[in-house]
C-alpha positions, -999 to 999 in steps of 0.1 A, spaced: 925 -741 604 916 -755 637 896 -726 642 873 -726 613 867 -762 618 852 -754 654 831 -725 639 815 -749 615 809 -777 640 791 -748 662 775 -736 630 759 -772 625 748 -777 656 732 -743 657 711 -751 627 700 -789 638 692 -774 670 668 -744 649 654 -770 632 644 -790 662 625 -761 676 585 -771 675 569 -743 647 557 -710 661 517 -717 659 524 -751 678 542 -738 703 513 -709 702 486 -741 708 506 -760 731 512 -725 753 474 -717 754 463 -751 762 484 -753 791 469 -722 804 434 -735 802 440 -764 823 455 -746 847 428 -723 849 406 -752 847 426 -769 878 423 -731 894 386 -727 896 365 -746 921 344 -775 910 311 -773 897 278 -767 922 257 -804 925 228 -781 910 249 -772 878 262 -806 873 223 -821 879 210 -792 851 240 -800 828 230 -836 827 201 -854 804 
């Protein structure tokens, strides 16, 4: 009896803890994002001469 009280408490927490879980194609967004900024942070800043061309 004890036992199959334990399993369902696990069994609970297993599925609040699925359904905490951020969806697959946010996770997806979130993971490539990162990666950009730290590509971004990676490469070296920008010449003065493509800054002054990029500018109106």
């Amino acid at each position: 009896m004890q036992r199959s009280a334990g399993l369902r408490t696990e069994a609970d927490a297993y599925r609040l803890a699925v359904s905490a879980r951020l969806p697959r194609a946010l996770r997806a967004r979130l993971r490539w994002t990162l990666v950009e900024v730290g590509l971004r942070l990676a490469s070296p800043p920008p010449s003065a001469s493509r800054t002054a061309i990029a500018l109106p």
